[in-house]
C-alpha positions in Angstrom: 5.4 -26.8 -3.2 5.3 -28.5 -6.6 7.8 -30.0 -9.0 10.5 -27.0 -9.7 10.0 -24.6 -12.5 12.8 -22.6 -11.5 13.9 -20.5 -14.7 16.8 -18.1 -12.4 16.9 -17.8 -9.1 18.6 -15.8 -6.3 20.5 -17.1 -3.6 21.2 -14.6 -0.3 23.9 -15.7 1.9 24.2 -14.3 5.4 27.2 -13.5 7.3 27.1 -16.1 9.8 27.2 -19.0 7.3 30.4 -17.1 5.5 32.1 -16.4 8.7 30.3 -18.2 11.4 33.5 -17.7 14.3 34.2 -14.2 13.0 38.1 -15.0 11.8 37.7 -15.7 8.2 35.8 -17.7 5.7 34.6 -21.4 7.0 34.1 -24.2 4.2 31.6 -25.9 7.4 28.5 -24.6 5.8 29.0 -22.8 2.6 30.5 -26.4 0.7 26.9 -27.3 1.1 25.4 -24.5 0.0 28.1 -24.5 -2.9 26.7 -28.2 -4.1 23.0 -26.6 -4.4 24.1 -24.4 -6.8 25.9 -27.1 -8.6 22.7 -29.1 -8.9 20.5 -26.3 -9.6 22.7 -25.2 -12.3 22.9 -29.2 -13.7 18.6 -28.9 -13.7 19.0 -25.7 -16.1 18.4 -23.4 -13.5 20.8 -20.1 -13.6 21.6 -18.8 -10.4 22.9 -15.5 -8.8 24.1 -15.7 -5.4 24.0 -12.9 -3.0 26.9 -13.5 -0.5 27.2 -11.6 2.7 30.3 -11.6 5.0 32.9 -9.4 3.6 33.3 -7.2 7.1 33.4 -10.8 9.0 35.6 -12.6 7.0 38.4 -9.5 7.2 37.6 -8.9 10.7 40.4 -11.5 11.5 43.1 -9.1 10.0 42.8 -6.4 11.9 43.4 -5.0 16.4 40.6 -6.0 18.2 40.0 -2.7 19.7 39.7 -1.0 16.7 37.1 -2.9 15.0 34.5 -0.6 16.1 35.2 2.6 13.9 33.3 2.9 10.5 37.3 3.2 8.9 38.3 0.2 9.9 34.7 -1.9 8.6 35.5 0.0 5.3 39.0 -2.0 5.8 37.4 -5.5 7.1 35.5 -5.4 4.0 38.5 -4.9 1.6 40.4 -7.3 3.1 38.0 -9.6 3.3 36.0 -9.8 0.0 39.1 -11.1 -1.5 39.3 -14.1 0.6 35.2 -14.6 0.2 35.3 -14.9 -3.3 38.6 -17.0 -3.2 36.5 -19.5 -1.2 33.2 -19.3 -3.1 35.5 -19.7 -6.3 37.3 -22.5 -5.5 34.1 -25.1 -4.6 33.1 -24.3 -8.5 34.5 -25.8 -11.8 32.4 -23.2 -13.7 33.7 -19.4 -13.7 32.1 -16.6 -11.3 32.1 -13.0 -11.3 32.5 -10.6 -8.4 29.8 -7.7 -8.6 29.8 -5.0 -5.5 26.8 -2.0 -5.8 26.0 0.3 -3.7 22.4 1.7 -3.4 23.6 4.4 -6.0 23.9 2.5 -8.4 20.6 0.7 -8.0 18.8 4.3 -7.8 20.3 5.4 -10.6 18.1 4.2 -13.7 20.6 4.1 -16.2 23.4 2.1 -13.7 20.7 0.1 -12.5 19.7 -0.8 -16.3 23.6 -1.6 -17.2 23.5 -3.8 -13.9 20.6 -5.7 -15.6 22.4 -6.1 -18.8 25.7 -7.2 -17.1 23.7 -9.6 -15.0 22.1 -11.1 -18.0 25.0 -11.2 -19.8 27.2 -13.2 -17.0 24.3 -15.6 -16.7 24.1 -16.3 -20.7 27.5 -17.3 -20.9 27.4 -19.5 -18.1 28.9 -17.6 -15.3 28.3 -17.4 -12.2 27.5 -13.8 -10.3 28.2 -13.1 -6.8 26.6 -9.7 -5.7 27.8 -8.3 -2.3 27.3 -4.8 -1.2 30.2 -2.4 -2.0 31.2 -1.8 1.7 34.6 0.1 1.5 33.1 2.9 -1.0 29.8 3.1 0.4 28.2 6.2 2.6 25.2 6.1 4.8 23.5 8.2 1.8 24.5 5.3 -0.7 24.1 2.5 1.3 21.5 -0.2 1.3 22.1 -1.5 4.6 21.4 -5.0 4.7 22.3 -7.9 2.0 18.1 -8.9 2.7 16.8 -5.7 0.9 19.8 -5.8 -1.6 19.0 -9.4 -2.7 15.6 -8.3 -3.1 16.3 -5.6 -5.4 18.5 -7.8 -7.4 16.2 -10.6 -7.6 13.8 -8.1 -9.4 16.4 -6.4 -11.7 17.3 -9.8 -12.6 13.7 -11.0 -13.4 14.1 -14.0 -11.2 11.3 -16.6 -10.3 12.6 -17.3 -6.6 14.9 -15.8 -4.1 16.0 -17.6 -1.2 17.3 -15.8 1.8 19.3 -18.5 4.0 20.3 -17.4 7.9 20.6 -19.1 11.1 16.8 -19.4 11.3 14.2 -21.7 9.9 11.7 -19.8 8.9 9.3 -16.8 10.2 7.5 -18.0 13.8 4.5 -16.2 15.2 6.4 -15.1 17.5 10.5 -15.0 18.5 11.5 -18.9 19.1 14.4 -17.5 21.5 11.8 -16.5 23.7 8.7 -18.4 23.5 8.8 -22.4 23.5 5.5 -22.5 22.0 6.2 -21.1 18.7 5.1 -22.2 15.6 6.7 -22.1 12.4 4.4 -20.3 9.5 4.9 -22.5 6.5 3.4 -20.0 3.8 2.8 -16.7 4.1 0.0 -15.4 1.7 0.2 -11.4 2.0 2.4 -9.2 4.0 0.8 -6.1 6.3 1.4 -5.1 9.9 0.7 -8.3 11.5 3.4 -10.1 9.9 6.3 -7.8 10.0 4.7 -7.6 13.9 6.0 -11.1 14.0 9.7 -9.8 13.7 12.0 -10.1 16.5 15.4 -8.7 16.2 18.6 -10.3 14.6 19.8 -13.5 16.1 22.7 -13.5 14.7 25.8 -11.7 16.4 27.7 -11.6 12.6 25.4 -10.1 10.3 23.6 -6.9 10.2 19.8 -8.2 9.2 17.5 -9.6 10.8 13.6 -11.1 10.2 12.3 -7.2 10.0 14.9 -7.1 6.6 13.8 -10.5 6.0 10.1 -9.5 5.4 10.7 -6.4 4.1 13.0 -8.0 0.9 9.9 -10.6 0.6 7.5 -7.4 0.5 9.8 -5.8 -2.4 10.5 -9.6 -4.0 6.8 -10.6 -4.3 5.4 -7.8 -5.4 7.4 -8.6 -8.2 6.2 -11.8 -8.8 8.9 -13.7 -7.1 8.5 -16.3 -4.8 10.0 -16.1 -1.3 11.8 -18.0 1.0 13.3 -17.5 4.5 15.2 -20.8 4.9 17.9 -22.4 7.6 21.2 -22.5 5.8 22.7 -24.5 8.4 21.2 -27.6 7.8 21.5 -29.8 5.0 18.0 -31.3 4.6 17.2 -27.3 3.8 18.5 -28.2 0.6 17.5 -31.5 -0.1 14.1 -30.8 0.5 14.1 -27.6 -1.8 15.1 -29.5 -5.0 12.8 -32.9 -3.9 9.9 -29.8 -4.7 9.1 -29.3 -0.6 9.2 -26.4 1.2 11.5 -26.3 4.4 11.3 -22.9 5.6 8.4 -20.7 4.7 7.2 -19.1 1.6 5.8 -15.6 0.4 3.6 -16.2 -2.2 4.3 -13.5 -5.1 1.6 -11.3 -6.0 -1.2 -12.8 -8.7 -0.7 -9.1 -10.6 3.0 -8.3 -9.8 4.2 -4.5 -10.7 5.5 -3.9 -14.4 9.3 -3.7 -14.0 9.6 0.2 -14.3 6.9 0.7 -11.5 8.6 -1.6 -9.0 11.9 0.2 -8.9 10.4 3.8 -8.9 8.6 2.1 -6.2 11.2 -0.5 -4.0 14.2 0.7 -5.7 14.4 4.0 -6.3 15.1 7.2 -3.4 13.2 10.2 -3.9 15.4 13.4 -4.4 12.2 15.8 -3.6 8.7 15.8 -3.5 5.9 17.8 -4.9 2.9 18.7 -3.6 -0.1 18.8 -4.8 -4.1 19.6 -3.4 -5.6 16.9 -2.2 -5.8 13.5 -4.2 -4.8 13.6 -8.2 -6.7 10.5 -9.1 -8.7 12.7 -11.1 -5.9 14.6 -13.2 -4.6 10.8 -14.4 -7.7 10.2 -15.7 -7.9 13.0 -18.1 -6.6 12.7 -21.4 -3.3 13.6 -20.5 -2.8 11.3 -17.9 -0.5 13.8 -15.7 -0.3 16.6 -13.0 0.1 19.8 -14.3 2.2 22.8 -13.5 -1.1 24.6 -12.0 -2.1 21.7 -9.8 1.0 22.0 -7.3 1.1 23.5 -4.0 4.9 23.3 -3.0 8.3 22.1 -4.4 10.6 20.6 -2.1 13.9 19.9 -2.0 16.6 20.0 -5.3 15.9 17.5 -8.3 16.5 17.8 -11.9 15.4 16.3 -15.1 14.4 12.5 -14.7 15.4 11.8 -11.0 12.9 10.2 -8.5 10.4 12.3 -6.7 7.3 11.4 -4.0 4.2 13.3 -4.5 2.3 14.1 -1.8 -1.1 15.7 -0.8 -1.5 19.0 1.0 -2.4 16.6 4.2 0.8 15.1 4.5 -0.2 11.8 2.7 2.5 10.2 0.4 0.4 9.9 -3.0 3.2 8.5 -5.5 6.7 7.8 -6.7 7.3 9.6 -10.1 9.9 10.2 -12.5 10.3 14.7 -12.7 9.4 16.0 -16.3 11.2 19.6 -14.9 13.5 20.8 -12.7 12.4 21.5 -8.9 14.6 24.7 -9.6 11.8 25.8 -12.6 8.6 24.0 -10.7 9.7 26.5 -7.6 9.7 29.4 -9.7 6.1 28.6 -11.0 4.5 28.1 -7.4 6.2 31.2 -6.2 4.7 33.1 -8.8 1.2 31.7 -9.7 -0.5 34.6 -9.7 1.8 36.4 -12.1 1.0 36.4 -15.6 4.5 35.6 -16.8 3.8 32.1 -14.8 0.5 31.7 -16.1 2.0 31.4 -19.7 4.7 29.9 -18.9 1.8 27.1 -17.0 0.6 27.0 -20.6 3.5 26.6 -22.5 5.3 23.5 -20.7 4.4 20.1 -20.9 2.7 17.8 -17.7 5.0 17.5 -14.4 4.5 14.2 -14.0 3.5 11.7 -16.8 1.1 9.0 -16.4 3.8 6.1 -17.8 6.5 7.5 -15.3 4.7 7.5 -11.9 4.0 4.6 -9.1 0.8 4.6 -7.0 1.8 4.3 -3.4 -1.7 4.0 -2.2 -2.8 1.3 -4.9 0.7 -0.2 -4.6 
């Protein structure tokens, strides 16, 4: 690493540093964690911190046998996200804001967009935002899942240079270090494919719900973004030393040299598709005609119920996911033109509307 030229970065917190013993917040390692900020913040370097640890820090309140049920983490997480901010809020003598999101509202371009805005704003005036998952309102369709991928997502709709994802382990090994005595740390990681997410063992940690497979995946979303990433040890203080002394303690994901514009990389990382259409063969040749778009006449099947401006994958006739685009038209109207192809009512109408799919509003999973 050289000398920092942090702008904003992001800060992911996992559950085992918020509630290491599982009955309530601990100051043990979050005071430390809670100084970093302060000296980022005193370099000029804003910071949004992603804290995990709601469910473990209210797991405390409630019967031991009746943790297990989905009702009662809904609880846990009520209970405790109160006391987590309490204790984040009282190691700061700057203000802090508590913002919980569910996957919904990261999907959703227009929420996703006032997140942004909110974000920015907090950060202008000097506040400090701490993101957490929405856990007590939040449904296995709405869900992200892990505080790893959500940070991730953040990190990009917050434009930041850097996240930082701090757990119980130091890095990414070549292999799991609770198994093999001979593994070796990777300081910097250059590009992700199979062989480095092969690399991911399971979750070490007995609190939190991530582990190095969410890990890699957030750096995947983060650097393709443009933002460099870190899996770092939490637990130990030189982590944070080192960081602002410019060295790197953990390992690094290089971000990509030509990141994805902004729009792309939610349609791509961010954003669930609703439906797909399907189309014959590869359309590489229909985005470079004038229009830039898939016609009417060039799909196969609809799938699925979307409407105006929601999310959906095209694919090929072969089963091969092709892109992420925003719909032009309804899969209600779309259907009604495939079922009817051969009609002439269908082949004006073919005529008459506008592309599907628009060159500006689609992702390229293949060249992604």
């Amino acid at each position: 690493m050289q000398k920092l030229n942090w702008r904003r970065i992001v800060l992911k917190v996992g559950s085992a540093l918020i509630a290491p013993e599982q009955d309530g917040c601990r100051s043990r390692y979050l005071l430390t964690i809670a100084q970093f900020i302060v000296r980022c913040r005193a370099q000029g370097i804003e910071v949004i911190l992603v804290s995990s640890g709601s469910v473990a820090a209210g797991s405390h309140l409630f019967p031991e046998q009746e943790k297990r049920s989905v009702t009662m983490k809904k609880a846990m997480a009520a209970a405790g996200q109160t006391e987590m901010m309490a204790m984040w809020d009282r190691f700061f003598d700057f203000p802090s804001a508590q913002i919980l999101l569910t996957h919904g509202d990261l999907r959703d371009r227009e929420r996703y967009t006032s997140i942004r805005e909110t974000v920015f704003t907090l950060l202008e005036h000097g506040v400090l935002p701490i993101i957490n998952e929405n856990d007590t309102v939040t449904t296995d369709d709405l869900k992200v899942g892990d505080n790893d991928n959500l940070s991730a997502m953040v990190a990009a709709a917050a434009d930041a240079d850097a996240l930082m994802i701090f757990s119980d382990v130091d890095g990414l090994y070549d292999k799991n270090p609770n198994l093999h005595e001979d593994a070796v740390l990777l300081p910097e990681i250059d590009s992700i494919d199979e062989s480095i997410y092969a690399m991911a063992g399971c979750a070490t940690s007995a609190v939190g719900t991530g582990g190095m497979k969410t890990k890699i995946e957030a750096a995947e979303k983060a650097t393709s973004h443009g933002i460099t990433t870190f899996i770092l040890n939490g637990f130990k203080e030189e982590t944070f030393n080192r960081l602002l002394a410019g060295d790197n303690p953990g390992t690094i994901f290089k971000p990509y040299e030509k990141p994805m514009q902004e729009a792309v990389h939610w349609m791509t990382h961010t954003a669930n598709e609703q439906g797909e259409v399907v189309v014959e063969g590869s359309f590489d040749e229909s985005l470079k005609d004038e229009d830039g778009c898939i016609r009417s006449d060039e799909i196969v099947a609809v799938h699925g119920e979307f409407g105006v401006g929601d999310t959906i994958l095209v694919r090929s006739d072969d089963g091969t996911r092709l892109a992420k685009a925003t719909a032009n038209y309804s899969s209600c109207l779309l259907n009604f033109i495939a079922d009817n192809e051969q009609s002439e009512f269908s082949e004006k109408m073919q005529d008459s509307i506008g592309p599907v799919v628009s060159e500006k509003d689609i992702a390229l999973l293949e060249k992604s």
